[in-house]
C-alpha positions as CSV (number, residue, x, y, z in Angstrom):
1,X,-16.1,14.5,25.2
2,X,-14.0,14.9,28.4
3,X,-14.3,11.7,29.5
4,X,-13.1,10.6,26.2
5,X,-10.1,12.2,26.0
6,X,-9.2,11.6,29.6
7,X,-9.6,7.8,28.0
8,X,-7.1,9.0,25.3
9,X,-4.6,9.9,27.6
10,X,-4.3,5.9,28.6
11,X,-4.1,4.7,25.4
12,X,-0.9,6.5,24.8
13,X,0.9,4.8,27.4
14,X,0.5,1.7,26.2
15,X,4.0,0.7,25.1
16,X,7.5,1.2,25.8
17,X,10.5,0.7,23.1
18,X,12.9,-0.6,26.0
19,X,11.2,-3.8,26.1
20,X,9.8,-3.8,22.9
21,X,11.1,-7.7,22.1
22,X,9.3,-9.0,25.0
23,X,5.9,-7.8,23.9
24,X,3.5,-10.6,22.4
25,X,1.8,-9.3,19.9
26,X,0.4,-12.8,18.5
27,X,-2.3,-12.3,21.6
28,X,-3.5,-8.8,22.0
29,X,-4.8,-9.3,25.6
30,X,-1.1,-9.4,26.4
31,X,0.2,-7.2,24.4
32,X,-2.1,-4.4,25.6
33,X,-1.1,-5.3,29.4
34,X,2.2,-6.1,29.2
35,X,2.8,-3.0,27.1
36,X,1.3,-1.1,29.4
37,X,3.2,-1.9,32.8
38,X,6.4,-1.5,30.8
39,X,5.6,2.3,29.7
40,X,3.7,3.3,33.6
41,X,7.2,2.4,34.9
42,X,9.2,4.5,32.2
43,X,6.9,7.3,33.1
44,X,7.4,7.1,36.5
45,X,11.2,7.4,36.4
46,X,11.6,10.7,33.8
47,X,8.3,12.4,34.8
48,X,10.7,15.4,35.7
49,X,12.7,15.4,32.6
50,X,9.4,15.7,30.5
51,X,8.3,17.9,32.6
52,X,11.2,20.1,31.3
53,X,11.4,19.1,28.3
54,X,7.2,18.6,26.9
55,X,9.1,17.9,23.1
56,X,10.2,14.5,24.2
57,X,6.7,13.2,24.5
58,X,7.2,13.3,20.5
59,X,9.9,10.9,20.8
60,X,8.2,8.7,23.3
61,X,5.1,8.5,21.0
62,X,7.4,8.0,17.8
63,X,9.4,5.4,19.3
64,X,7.3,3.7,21.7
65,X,3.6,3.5,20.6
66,X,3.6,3.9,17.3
67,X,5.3,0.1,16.8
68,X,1.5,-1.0,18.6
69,X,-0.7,1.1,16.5
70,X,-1.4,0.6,12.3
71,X,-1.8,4.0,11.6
72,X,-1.5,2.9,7.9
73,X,-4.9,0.5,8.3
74,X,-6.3,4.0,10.3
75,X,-5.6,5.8,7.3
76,X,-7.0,4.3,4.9
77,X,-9.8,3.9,6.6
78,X,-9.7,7.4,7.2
79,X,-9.1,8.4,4.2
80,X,-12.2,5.7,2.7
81,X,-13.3,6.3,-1.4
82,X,-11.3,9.1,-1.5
83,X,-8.2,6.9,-1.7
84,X,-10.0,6.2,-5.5
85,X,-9.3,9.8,-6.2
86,X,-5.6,10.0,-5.1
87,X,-2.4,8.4,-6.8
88,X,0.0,6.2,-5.2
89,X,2.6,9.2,-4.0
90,X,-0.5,11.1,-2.6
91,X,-1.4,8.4,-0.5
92,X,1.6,7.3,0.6
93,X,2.5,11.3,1.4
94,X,-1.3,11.4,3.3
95,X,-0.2,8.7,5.8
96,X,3.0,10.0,6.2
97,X,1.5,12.7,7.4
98,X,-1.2,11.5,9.3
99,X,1.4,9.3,11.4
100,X,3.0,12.4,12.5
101,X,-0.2,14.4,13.2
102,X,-1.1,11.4,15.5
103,X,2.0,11.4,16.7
104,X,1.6,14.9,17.8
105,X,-1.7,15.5,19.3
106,X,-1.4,12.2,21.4
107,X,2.1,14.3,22.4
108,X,-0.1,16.6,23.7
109,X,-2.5,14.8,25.6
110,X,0.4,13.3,27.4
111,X,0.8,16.1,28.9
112,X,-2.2,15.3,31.2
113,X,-1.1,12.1,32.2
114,X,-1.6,11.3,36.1
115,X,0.0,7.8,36.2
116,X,-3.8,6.9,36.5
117,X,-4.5,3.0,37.8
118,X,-5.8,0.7,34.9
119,X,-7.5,-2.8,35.3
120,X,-7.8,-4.9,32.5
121,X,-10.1,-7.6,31.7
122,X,-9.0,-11.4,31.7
123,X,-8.3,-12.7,28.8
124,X,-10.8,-14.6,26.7
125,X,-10.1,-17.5,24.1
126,X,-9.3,-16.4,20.5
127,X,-11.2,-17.6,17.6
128,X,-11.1,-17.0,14.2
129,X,-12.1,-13.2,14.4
130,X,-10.0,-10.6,13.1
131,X,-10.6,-7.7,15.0
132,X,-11.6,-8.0,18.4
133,X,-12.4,-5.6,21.1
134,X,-10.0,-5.2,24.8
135,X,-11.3,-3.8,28.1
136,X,-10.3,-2.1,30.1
137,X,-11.3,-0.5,33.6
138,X,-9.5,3.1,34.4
139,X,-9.4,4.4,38.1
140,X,-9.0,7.8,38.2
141,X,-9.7,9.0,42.5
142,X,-13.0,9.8,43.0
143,X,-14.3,9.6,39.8
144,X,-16.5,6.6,38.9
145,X,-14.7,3.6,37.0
146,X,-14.7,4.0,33.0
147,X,-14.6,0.9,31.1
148,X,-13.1,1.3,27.4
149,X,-12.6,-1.3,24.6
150,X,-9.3,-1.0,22.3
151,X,-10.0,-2.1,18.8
152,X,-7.0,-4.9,17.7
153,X,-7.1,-6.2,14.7
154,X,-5.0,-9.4,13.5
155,X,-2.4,-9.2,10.1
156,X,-2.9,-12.0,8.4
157,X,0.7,-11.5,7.1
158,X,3.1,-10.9,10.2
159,X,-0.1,-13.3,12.3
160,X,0.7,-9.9,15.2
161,X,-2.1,-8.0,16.7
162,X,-2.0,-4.3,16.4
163,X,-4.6,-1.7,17.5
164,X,-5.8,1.1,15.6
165,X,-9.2,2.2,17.4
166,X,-10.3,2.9,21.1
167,X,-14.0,3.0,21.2
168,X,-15.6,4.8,25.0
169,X,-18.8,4.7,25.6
170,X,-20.3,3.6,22.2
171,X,-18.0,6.3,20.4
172,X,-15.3,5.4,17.9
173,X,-12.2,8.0,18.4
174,X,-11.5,7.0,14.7
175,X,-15.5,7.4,13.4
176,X,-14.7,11.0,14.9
177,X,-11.6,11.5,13.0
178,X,-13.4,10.2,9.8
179,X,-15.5,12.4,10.1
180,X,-13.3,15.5,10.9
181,X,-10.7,14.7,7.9
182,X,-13.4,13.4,5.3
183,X,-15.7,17.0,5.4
184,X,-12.2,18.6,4.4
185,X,-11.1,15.8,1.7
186,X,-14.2,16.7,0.2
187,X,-13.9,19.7,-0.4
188,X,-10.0,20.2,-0.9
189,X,-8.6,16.5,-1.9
190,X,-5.8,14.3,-0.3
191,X,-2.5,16.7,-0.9
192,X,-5.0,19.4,0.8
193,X,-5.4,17.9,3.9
194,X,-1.9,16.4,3.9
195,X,-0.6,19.7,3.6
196,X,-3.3,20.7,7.2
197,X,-1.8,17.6,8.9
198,X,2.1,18.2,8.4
199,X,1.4,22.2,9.3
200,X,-0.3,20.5,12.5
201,X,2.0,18.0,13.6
202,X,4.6,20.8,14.0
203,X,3.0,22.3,16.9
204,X,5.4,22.2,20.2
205,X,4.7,20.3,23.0
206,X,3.4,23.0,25.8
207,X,2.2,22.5,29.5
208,X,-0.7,25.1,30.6
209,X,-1.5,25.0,34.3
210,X,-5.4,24.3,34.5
211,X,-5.6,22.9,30.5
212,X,-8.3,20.0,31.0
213,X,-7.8,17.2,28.8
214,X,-10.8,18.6,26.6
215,X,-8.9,21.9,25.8
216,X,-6.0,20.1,25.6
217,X,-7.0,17.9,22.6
218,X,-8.8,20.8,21.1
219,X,-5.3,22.6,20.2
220,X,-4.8,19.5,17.9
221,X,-7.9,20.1,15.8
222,X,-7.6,21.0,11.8
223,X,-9.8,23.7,12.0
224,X,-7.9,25.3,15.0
């Protein structure tokens, strides 16, 4: 579990608003790279004003990733038959939500970031698949290199890449949030669980000196 959430931790710096234009999103290899270098140098120049400040990594998620990620296609994948049980409002309220209890767990994992060294794989030829998988190496010191794949999928309507899924050694982070929401959904419906989420994403931002990334996420769980 550590492991994966160290994993998380990348996959939140992957874009950066400032040069949002210049991303390509119509080929997700370089989307994912370029997106990346953009947001390791942002970091590096306000690390101390974060450091301060733990709230702006809200913003910085908000305003930066977010535009990379369809937490709309997560949701509803999240959310699976129990969309059928829901009106329109509901659902629309439930991703609402969910964006913003995204938004502020992977706030939180932030706060773990080490400006770790990344190494992504070349680019391969696209076909006619619509989601494909993107590796990635990370190099964190002495640990031993840890290869993940981020799940892009292709809109056939805007023809851009987005990602919505980071799967680590054979585990989907989003098959773990399925199952996580869905137990709950069962038993207390859509507004329910909306209701959990928006009470969740207020949570502040907070530092704790010798937090692993492990206890870190765990703050962000619905049944903490």
């Amino acid at each position: 579990m550590q492991k994966i959430v160290f994993i998380l931790v990348l996959f939140f710096l992957m874009v950066d608003c400032t040069f949002a234009s210049s991303v390509n999103k119509e080929n997700p290899y370089a989307m994912i790279k370029e997106a990346a270098q953009f947001t390791f140098d942002r970091f590096a120049r306000e690390e101390q004003q974060i450091k301060q400040n733990p709230e702006l990594l809200k913003d910085i998620v908000r305003e930066e990733l977010m535009p990379y990620v369809s937490y709309q296609y997560a949701g509803l994948k999240v959310l699976g038959n129990y969309r059928k049980k829901a009106s329109k409002d509901e659902i629309k309220a439930f991703l609402k939500a969910f964006r913003e209890y995204l938004i502020t767990s992977y706030a939180q994992v932030f706060t773990m970031y080490k400006q770790q060294k990344v190494v992504f794989e070349p680019a391969k030829t696209l076909g006619k698949e619509k989601i494909i998988l993107v590796g990635v190496d990370i190099i964190d010191g002495q640990r031993p290199p840890i290869n993940i794949k981020f799940k892009v999928r292709k809109f056939n309507q805007t023809n851009e890449w987005l990602a919505f899924d980071l799967v680590a050694e054979g585990i989907s982070l989003l098959d773990a949030k399925q199952k996580e929401l869905r137990s709950i959904l069962a038993q207390n419906g859509v507004p329910e669980v909306t209701k959990m989420l928006l009470e969740k994403s207020q949570r502040k931002i907070i530092y704790k000196d010798g937090e692993d990334l492990e206890q870190s996420l765990k703050t962000q769980q619905l049944g903490n």
